[in-house]
C-alpha positions in Angstrom: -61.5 21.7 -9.8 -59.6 24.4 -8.1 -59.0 22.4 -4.9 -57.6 19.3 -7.0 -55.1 22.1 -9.2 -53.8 23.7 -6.0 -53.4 20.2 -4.2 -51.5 18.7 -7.7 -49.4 22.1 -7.2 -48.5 21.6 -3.3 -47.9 17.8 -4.2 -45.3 18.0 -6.7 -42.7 20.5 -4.5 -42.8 17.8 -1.7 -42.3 14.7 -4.4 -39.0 16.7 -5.9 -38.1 17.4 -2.4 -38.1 13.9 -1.8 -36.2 12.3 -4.6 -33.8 14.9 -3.7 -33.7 13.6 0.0 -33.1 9.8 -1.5 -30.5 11.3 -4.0 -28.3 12.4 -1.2 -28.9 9.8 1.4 -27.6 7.6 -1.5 -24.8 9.7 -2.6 -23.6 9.5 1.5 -24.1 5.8 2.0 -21.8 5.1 -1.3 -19.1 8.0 0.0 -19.6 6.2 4.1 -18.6 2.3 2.2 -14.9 1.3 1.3 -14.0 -2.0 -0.9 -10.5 -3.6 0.3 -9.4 -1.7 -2.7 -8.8 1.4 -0.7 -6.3 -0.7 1.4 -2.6 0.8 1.6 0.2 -0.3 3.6 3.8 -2.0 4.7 5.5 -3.6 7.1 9.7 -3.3 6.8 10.6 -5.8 9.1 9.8 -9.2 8.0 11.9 -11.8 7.2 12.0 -12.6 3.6 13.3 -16.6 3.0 13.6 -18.1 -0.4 14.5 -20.8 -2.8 15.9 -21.0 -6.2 17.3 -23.2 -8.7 19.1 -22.4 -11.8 20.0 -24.8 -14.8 22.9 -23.6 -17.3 22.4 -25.0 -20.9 25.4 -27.1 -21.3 27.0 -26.1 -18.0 29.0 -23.7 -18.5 29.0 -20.2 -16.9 26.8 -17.8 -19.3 24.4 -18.0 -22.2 20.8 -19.2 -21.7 19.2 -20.8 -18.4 16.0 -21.7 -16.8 15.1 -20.6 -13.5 12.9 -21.1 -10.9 12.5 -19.3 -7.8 9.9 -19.4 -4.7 9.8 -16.5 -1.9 7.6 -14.8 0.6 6.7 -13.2 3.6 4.5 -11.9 6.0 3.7 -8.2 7.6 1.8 -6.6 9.8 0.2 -3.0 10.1 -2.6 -0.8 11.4 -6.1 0.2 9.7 -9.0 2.3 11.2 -12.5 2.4 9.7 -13.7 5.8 11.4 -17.1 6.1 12.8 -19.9 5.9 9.8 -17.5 3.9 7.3 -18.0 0.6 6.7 -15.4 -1.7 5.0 -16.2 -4.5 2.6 -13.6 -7.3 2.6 -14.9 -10.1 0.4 -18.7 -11.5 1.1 -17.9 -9.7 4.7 -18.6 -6.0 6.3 -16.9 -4.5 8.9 -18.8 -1.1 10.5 -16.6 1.3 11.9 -15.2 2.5 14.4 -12.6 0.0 14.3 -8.7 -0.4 14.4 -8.0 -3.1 12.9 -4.8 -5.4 12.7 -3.9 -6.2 9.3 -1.6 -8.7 8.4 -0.7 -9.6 4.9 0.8 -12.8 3.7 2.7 -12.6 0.0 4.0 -15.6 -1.5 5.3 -15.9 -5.5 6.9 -18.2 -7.7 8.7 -17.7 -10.7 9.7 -20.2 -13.7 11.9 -18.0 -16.5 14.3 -18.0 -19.0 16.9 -16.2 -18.8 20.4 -15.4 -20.3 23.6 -14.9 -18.4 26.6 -12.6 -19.7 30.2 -13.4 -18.1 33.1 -10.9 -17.8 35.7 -11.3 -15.3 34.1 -10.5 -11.5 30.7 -9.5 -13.5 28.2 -11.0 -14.8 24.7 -9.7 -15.7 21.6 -11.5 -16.8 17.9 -10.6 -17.8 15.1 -12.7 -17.9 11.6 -13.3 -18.6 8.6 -15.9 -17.8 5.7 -16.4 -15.2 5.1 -15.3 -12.1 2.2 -17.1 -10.1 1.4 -14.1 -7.4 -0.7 -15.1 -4.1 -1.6 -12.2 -1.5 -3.6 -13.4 1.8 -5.0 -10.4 3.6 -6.3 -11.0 7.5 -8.4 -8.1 9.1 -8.5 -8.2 12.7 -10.1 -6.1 15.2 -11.6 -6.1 18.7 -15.2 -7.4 17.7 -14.5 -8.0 14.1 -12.6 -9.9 11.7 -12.6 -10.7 7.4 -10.2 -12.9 5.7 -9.3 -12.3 1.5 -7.2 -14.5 -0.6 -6.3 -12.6 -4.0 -4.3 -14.7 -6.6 -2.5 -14.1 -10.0 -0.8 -15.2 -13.0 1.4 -12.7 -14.1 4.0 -12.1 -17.2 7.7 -11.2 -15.7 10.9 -9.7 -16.7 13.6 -9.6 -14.6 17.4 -8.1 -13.9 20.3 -9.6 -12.7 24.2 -8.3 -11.7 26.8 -10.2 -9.4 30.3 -8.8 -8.6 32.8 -11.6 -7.4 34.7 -10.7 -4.4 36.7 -13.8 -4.4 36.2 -17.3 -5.4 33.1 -18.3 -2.7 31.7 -14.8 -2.3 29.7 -12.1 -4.2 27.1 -9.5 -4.2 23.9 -9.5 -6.3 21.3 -6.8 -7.1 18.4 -8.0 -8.7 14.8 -6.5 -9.9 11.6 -7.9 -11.7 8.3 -6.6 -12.5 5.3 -8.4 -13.2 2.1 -7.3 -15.1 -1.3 -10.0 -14.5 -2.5 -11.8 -17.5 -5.1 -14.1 -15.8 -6.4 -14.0 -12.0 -7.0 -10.9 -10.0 -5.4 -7.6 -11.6 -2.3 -7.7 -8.8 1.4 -6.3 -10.1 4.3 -7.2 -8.6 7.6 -6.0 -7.6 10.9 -7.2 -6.1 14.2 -5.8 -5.6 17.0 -7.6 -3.9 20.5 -6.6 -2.7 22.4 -10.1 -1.4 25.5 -11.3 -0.3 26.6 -14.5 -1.0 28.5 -17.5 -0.1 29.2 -20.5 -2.9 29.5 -23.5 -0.9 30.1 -25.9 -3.7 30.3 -25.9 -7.3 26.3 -26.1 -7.5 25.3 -24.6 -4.2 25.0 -21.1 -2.7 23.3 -19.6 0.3 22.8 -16.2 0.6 21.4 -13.1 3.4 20.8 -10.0 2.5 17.8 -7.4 2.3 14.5 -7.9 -0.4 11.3 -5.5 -0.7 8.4 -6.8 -2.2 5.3 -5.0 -3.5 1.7 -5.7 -4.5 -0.4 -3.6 -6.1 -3.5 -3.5 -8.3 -2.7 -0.6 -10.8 -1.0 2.7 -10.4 -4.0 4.7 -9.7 -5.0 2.4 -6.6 -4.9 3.1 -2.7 -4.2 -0.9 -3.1 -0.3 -0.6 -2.4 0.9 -3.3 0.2 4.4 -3.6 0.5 7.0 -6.0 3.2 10.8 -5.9 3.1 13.5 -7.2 5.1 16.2 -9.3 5.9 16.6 -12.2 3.4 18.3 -15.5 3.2 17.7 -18.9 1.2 19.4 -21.5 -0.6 20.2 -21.6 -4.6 21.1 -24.8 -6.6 22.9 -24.3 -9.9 23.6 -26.6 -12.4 
């Protein structure tokens, strides 16, 4: 009876010790493994094209409009997964140590309605509508490799200002902001600073500099950001 109290005694030391040992090995294999949401970066020399149309109720030069835009781009930057990480990227793993080449394609579209105020060389306009949001992410490394596609349909609101310089050119400034609604949680933000040529009475092209960023919430290490040069074609009517 002795014998089987003194084993029970030794016994239950070693069975604490081990859910102890299987606590911690958990706690470091959960600490050693990132999701794609730790992912921060930018790339600030991309070229930024777009497209945009804009159609004037009743023609004339302010009050209400609906408009339609389509942009993008695509960067490039550097990851490393250190030794004893590993990095989950969709149904994929990547162990490290590995630098990786990341490249990140953002695209967006935007349908809104908007209202345009006129006076003299200025006009300013706001808007709001839908932004459709798509973010392709490539991983690429020396043995490895993972691919993600992340998409969103987002609410937007949007600033406009133009200063005439003459009777074919101007300069814009404009900014939106974009909260998701259905999709993959992804923000979105754009600024633009443009100079632009009116080549007709309802075309304009335009080159300048844009910044677009992606992010999941404010709190993330999910920030990706590419700027650039810019240039595209607007219709107006």
């Amino acid at each position: 009876m002795r014998d089987r109290e003194l084993s029970a005694t030794v016994r239950e030391p070693r069975v604490k010790l081990a859910l102890r040992c299987l606590v911690s090995l958990s706690a470091l294999a959960l600490a050693s493994c990132r999701s794609l949401t730790d992912l921060e970066g930018a790339d600030r020399d991309v070229w930024m094209p777009g497209l945009e149309a804009r159609w004037m109720w009743k023609g004339e030069r302010e009050g209400w409009f609906l408009q339609g835009r389509a942009r993008g781009g695509e960067g490039q930057f550097g990851e490393s997964v250190p030794a004893g990480e590993v990095l989950e990227v969709g149904d994929a793993t990547i162990q490290g140590p590995e630098r990786l080449d990341v490249r990140v394609q953002m695209r967006n579209g935007e349908l809104a309605l908007g209202r345009r105020v006129a006076g003299g060389a200025l006009e300013f306009a706001w808007f709001a509508g839908v932004e459709f949001v798509n973010v392709e992410i490539e991983l690429e490394g020396p043995t490895q490799a993972a691919e993600e596609l992340r998409s969103s349909r987002n609410a937007l609101g949007g600033l406009w200002l133009s200063a005439r310089i003459n009777e074919r050119w101007s300069v814009e400034f404009g900014h939106t902001r974009s909260a998701p609604l259905f999709g993959d949680p992804l923000f979105a933000t754009s600024t633009d600073a443009l100079l632009t040529l009116r080549l007709n009475e309802w075309s304009r092209c335009y080159v300048g500099w844009r910044s677009m960023q992606m992010y999941e919430y404010e709190d993330s290490e999910v920030d990706l950001e590419i700027s650039g040069p810019a240039f595209g074609l607007g219709v107006e009517l």
